[in-house]
DRENFIMAR-126260 format. One record per residue: z, x, y of N, C-alpha, C in turn; residue in three letters. Coordinates in steps of 0.1 Angstrom, whole numbers, plus 5000, padded with zeros to 4 digits. Each point is the difference from the previous one (the first is absolute). Last residue first. Example, Ala and Ser with C-alpha at 12.3 -4.5 7.8 and 13.67 -1.06 7.14 Angstrom:
507151284978500050095011500849925011SER/499950034943500049915012500050095012ALA/
//
This chain:
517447645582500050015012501049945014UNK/499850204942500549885009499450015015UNK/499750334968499349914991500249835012UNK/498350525013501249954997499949854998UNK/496750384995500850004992501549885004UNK/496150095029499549934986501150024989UNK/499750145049501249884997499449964985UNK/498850385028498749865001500849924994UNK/501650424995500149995011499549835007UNK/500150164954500850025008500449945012UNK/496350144979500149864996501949975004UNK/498050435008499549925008500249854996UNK/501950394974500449985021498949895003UNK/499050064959501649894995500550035017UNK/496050244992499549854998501449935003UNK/500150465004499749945013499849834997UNK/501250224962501050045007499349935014UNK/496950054964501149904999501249995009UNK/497050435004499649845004500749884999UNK/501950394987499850025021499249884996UNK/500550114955501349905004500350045016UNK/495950194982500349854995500749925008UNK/499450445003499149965010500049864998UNK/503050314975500249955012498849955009UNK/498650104961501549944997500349975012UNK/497150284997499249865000500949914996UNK/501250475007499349945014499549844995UNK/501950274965501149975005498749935013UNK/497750164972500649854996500949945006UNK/497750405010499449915002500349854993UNK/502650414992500049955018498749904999UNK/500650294963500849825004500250005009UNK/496250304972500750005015501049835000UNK/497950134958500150085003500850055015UNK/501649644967499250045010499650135000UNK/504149754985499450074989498450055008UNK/503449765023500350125001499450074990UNK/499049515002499250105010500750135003UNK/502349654972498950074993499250085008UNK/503249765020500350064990499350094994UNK/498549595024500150145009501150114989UNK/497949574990499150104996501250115009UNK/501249565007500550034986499350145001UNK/499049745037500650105005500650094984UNK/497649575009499050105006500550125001UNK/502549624983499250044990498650115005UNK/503949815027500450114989499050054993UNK/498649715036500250135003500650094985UNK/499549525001498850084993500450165005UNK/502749655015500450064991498850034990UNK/499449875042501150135004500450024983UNK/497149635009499750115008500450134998UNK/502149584983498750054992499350145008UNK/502949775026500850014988499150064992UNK/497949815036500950135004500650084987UNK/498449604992498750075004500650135003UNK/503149635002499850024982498550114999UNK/501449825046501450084989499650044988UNK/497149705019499850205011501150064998UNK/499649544983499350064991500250155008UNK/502949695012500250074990498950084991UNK/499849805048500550165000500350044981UNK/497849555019499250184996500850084999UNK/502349504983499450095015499050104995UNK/499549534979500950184999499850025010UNK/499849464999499450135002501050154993UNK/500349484977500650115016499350084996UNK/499249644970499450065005500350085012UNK/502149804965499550114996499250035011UNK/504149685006499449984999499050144994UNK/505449894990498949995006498450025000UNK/503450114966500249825006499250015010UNK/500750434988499249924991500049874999UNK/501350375035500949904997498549944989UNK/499450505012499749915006500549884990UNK/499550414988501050005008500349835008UNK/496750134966499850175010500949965012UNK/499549684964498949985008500250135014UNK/501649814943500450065012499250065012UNK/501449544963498950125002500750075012UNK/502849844957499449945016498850095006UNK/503150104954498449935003499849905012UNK/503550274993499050124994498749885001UNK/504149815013499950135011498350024993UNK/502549754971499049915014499550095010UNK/500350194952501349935005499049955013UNK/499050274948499649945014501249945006UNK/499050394966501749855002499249985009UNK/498850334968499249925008500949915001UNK/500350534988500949884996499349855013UNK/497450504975500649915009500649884998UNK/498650314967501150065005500249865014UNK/495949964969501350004993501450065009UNK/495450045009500249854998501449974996UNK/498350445011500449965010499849874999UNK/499550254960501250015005500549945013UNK/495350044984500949934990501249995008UNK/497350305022499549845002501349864990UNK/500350504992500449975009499749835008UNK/498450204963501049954998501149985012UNK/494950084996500249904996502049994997UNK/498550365022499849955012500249834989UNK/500750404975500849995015499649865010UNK/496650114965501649984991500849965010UNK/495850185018500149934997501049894993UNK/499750495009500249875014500249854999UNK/499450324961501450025005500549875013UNK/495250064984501149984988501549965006UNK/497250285026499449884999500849874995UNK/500750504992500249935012499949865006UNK/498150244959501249994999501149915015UNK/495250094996500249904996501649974997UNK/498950415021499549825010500349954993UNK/500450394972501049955013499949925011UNK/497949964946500150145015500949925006UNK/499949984947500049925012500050095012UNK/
//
């Protein structure tokens, strides 16, 4: 047997007994809480159609924004294996001076504060 198929095999086992096992461990008590619908905060007796404000999507955009930076920044570890890491270190910080003026300027433009 080679070693993909061995692998394969293996993934495959794991992943059917795992699927198995995640029927069997949860305890399903519904209660009235668990099954009222939940409408992102908003009194589910009332009506569905209130407006959202915009700021929670330009919270949840910002939010997404800033936490791609980690995944633009994971490599920098590995750029001391380089031949020159100054060009990793400079594009590292050329990153987080951009993101950095973005969060001073949305800042400043009141986009971040949730209440007016």
């Amino acid at each position: 047997m080679s070693l993909i198929s061995t692998i394969l095999l293996i993934a495959l086992v794991l992943s059917f007994i795992l699927t198995i096992v995640s029927f069997w461990l949860p305890q399903m008590n519904p209660d009235a809480e668990k099954l009222s619908p939940y409408e992102c905060g908003f009194d589910p007796l009332g009506s569905a159609r209130l407006p959202f404000s915009l700021r929670f999507f330009l919270v949840a955009i910002l939010f997404l924004l800033f936490d791609l930076e980690i995944a633009l920044l994971l490599p920098l570890p590995w750029g001391d294996q380089l031949a020159n890491p100054l060009h990793t270190f400079l594009w590292a910080s050329a990153v987080l001076w951009l993101l950095t003026l973005g969060l001073i300027y949305e800042w400043m433009q009141g986009g971040l504060e949730w209440a007016e």
